[in-house]
C-alpha positions, -999 to 999 in steps of 0.1 A, spaced: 529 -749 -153 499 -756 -171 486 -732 -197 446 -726 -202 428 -710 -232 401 -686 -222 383 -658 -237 389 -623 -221 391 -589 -231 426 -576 -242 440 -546 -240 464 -543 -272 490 -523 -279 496 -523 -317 529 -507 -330 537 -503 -368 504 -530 -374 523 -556 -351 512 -568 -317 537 -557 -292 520 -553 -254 491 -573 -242 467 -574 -208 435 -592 -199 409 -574 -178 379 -589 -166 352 -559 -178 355 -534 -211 352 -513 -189 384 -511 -168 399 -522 -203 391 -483 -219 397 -469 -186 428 -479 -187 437 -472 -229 423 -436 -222 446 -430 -193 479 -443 -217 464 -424 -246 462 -392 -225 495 -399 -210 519 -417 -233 523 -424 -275 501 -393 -280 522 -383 -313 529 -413 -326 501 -423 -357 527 -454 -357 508 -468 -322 472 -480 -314 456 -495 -285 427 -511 -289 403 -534 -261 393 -568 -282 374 -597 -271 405 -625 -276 408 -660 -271 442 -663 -254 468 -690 -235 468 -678 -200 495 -695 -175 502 -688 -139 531 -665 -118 547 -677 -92 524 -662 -70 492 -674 -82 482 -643 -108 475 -647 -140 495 -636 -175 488 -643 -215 512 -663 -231 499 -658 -262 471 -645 -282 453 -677 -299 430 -660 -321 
């Protein structure tokens, strides 16, 4: 499958200063939504983990049934 670079925001999930999770969503909105719901329900006590919503330029490829995921983060 063919991979496509877009821009989008990115929901990061940043453990030890590495990147270890990442989502696109389409508005920043729905991006803190969501990083206020994991803050309030997960990694709480660990200063070790940070989420953070970023405007990233990353590889996107298609699933088998047709949605979208990020390969990788470009930049």
């Amino acid at each position: 499958m063919d991979a496509t670079v877009i821009k989008t925001i990115t929901l990061i999930l940043y453990m030890g200063g590495d990147v270890t999770e990442h989502t696109a969503f389409e508005k920043i909105s729905k991006c803190l939504k969501a990083k206020r719901t994991i803050e309030r329900n997960l990694y709480k006590k660990s200063q070790a983990v940070r989420y953070a919503c970023e405007n990233k330029i990353v590889e996107v490829s298609k699933n088998g049934d047709g949605s979208s995921y990020i390969v990788r983060i470009v930049e």
